[in-house]
N, C-alpha and C positions, 0 to 999 in steps of 0.2 A: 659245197663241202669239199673242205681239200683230203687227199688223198693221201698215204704217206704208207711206204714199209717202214719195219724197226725189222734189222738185222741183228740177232744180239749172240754173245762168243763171251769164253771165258779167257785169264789169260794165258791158258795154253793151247790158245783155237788160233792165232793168227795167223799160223799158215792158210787155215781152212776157208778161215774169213777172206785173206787175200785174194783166193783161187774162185770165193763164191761171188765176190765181187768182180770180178777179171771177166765173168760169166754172164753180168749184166750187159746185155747192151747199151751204147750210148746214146741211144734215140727213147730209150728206157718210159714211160708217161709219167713215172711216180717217183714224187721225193723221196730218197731214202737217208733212214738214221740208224747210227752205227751206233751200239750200246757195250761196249767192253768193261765187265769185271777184271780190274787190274789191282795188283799186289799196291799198299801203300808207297811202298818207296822204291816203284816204278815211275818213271817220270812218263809224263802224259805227250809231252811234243814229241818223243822218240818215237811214240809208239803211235800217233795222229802218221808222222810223218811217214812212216812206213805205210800207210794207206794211201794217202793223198796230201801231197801235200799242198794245192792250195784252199783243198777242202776244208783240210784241220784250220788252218788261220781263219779262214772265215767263220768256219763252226765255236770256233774261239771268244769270235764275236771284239776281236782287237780292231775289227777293221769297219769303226765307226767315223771316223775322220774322212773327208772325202777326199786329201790324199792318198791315203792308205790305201780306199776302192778304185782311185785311179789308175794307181799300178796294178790292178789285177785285169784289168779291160776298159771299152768305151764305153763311156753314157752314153744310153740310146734312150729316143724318143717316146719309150714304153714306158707304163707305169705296172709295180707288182701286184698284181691282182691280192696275194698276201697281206700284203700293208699298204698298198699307195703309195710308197714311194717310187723313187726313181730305180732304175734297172742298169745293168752292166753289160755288156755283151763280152761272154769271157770263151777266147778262144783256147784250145790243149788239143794239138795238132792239127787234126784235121778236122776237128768237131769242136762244137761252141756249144753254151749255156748262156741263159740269162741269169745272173745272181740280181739282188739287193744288199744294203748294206746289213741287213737284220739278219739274213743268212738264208733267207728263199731262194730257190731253185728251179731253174723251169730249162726242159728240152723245148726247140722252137714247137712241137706235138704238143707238148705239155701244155705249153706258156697258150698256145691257142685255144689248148681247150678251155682251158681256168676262163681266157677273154668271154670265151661261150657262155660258160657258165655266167660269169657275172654280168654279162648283158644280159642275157633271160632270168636272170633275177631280177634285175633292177627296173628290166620293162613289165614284171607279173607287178614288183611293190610299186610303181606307178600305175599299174591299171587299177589295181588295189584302190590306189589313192584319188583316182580321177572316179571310181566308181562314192566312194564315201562322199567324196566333194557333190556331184552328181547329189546324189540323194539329200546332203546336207542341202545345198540351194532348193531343191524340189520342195522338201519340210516347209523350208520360209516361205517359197512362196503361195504356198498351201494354207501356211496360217497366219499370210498378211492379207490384206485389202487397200486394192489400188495400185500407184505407179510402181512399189516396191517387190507387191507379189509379185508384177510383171515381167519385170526386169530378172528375178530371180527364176522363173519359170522358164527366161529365153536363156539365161546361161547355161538352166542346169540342160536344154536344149542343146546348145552349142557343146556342151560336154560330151554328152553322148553320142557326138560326132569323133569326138578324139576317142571316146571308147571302143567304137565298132574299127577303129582304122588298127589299134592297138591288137584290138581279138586276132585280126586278119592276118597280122604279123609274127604274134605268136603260136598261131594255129596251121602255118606253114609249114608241111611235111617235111622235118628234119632231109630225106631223102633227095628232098630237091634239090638243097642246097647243099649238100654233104654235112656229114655230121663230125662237128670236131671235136667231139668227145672221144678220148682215151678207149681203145679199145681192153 
C-alpha cells in the first residue's frame, strides 16, 4: 500500500506552504501532494514554480517523452514499484530522488521500503498460488486411478517442498534482517 501526504493551502497560504514545506526533511519516507485553491486567472506554472521547480513539470506530467526525463537525471537499473516502469535518479544538490516518468517519487528510504513491500507481497501471492496448485494436483490425484493419480500425487509432493522453503522465508524475524519499512 503506498503511502502519500496531501498538503493542502489556499491562495493566500503560499507563504505558509513554502515555510511548511522548507520543514520537511529530505530523507522524508512519504510522497507528498501539494493541493492549492488558486484564483481562475492565476496562472498555475508561476505558482508550481515558486514551490519547486522541477517538481511542478513533472507533477505536470509533460515529461512523458524520454528526452524530456533525460534531462532531469540518470536511468537507473530500478524499476518504480508504483508502475513498473523505469526510474531516474534525480540529483538537487546534495540529495537525490528517484522519480518515474508518471510522476512517482521515492527517497532512497522510501524507494527501499516500497522494494520491501512488494517483495513480501509477491512472495505471500506465490505461496498463495503454490498452496492452491498443491491441493489442485492432490484432488486429481485422489480422484484418478493409476499412472496419472501417481504422478500427480508426487508433484503435489514436490510442491510442498517449495511451500515449507517459502514459510521459512517469510517467517523470518523482520529484526534480523532489519526492517526497511518507513518508520
Amino acid at each position: 500500500m503506498t503511502q502519500i501526504i496531501v498538503i493542502g493551502s489556499s491562495a493566500g497560504g503560499l507563504s505558509t506552504l513554502k515555510e511548511l514545506i522548507s520543514q520537511i526533511p529530505n530523507d522524508f519516507p512519504l510522497s507528498k501532494l501539494v493541493v492549492r485553491h488558486i484564483s481562475p486567472d492565476a496562472t498555475r506554472n508561476v505558482v508550481l514554480d515558486q514551490l519547486n521547480k522541477l517538481d511542478s513539470v513533472i507533477a505536470e506530467r509533460v515529461l512523458s517523452d524520454l528526452s524530456s526525463v533525460n534531462e532531469q537525471g540518470d536511468q537507473i537499473p530500478f524499476n518504480c514499484p508504483g508502475c513498473g516502469g523505469v526510474l531516474w535518479k534525480v540529483e538537487k544538490d546534495s540529495d537525490f530522488r528517484f522519480r518515474c516518468h508518471t510522476g512517482y517519487s521515492y527517497t532512497p528510504a522510501y524507494l527501499l521500503a516500497e522494494q520491501t513491500n512488494k517483495i513480501e507481497e509477491t512472495m505471500w501471492t506465490a505461496l498463495r498460488m503454490f498452496e492452491e496448485h498443491k491441493n489442485l494436483l492432490t484432488e486429481m490425484g485422489l480422484g484418478k486411478k493409476g499412472v496419472g493419480s501417481h504422478t500427480a500425487l508426487e508433484r503435489a509432493k514436490k510442491s510442498q517442498i517449495h511451500i515449507d522453503r517459502m514459510r521459512v522465508i517469510l517467517k523470518t524475524d523482520e529484526n534480523e534482517n532489519g526492517d526497511d519499512r518507513p518508520k
